[in-house]
N, C-alpha and C positions, 0 to 999 in steps of 0.2 A: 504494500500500500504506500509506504514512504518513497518507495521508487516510482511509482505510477504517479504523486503529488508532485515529486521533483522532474519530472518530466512534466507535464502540465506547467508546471510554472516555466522552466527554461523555453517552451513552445510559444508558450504569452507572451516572454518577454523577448524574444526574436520576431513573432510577429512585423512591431512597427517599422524594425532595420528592413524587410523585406517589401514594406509597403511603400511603392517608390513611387513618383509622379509622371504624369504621361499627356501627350499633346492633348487632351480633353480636361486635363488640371488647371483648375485657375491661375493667375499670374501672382496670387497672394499665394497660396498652397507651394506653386513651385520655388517662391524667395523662402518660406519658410523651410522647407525642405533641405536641410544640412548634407544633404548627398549631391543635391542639383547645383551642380556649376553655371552660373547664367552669363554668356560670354556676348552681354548687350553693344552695340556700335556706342561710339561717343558724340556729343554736342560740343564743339570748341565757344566756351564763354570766359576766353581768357586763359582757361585751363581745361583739360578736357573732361566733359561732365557724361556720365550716362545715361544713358536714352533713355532708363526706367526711373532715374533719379530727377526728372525734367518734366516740365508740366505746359500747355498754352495758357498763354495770358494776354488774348490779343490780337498782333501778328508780332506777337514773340514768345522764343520759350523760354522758361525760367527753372531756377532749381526749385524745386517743393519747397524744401527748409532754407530758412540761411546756413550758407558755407564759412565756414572760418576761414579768413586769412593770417597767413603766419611768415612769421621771417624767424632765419637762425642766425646764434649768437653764439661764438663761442666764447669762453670764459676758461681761462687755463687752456689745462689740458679736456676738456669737455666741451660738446657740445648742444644749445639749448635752443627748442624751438617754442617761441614766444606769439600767443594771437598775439594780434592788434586790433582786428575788427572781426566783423559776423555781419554778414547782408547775403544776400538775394541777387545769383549772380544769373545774366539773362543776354539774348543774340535774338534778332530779327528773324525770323522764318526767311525770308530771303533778304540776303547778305551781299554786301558789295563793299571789298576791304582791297586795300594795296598790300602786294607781295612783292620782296624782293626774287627776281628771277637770274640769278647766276650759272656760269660756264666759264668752263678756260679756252681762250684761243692765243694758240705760239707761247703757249706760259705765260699767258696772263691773266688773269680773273676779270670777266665783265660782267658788268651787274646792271640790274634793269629793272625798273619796276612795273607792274605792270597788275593792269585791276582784273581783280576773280569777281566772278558775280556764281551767284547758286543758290538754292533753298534747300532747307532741311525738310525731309519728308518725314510725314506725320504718322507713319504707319511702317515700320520696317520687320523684318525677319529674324529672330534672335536664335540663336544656336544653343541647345541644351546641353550641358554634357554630365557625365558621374564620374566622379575619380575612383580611376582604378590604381591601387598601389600594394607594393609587398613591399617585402624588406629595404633592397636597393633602386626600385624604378619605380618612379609617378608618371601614370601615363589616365589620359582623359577618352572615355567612348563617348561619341554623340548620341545622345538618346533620341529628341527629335529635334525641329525646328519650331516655333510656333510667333504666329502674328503679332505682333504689338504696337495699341493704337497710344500715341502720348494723350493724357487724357486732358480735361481744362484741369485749369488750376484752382482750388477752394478761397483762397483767399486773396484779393487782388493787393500787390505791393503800393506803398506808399510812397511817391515820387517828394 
């Protein structure tokens, strides 16, 4: 009987490691999911943000939360990274920025600048994965793909 309990319970408690998430899983259930690798595109707002960390507000998108900004300092032999602020970091849905465009010709560097124009799409394809790992190799299997729409954002920022 104590052997037939302690099976019972070992079966219970492997249960939820087995119960893994699948392209019909909500996008809350598979962030929650400690197995699901979410390997979302990025939003460039200065730094690069995540598609699922990013919301409309507009015609722009923004971070959900404020982001901290930080600068490092060292002190001695140590180094310390110090906020300074905390805001609501955000880019136009379609964007029009100057890029430096460099090459070499005859060993020499010229450089150019020259305007990008483009929009971020509101709807992309995110890559699922599970880590698979033993003793010495981490290696990632894609489980599936699934839709993601950026959603509006709940609170509108205060300019």
């Amino acid at each position: 009987m104590k052997r037939i309990m302690t099976l019972l319970i070992t079966l219970m408690s492997a249960v939820p490691a087995f119960a893994a998430v699948n392209a019909n899983s909500s996008w809350e259930e598979i962030m929650r999911d400690r197995y699901a690798i979410v390997k979302a595109p990025t939003i460039y707002m200065g730094r690069a943000i995540d598609y699922t960390f990013a919301c409309q507000d507009g015609d722009r998108l923004r971070t959900q939360k404020p982001v901290d900004t930080t600068v490092s300092r060292t002190r001695g032999d140590r180094e310390e990274i110090i906020v300074i602020d905390r805001d609501y970091l955000s880019t136009p849905i379609n964007y029009t920025h100057e890029v430096e465009n460099c090459f070499w010709n005859n060993n020499q560097r010229r450089c150019k600048m020259e305007t990008v124009t483009g929009s971020y799409p509101l709807t992309v394809n995110i890559p699922v994965y599970k880590r698979i790992s033993n003793r010495n190799v981490e290696r990632y299997e894609l489980l599936f793909r699934k839709s993601y729409t950026v959603p509006q954002c709940d609170t509108p920022t205060v300019d």
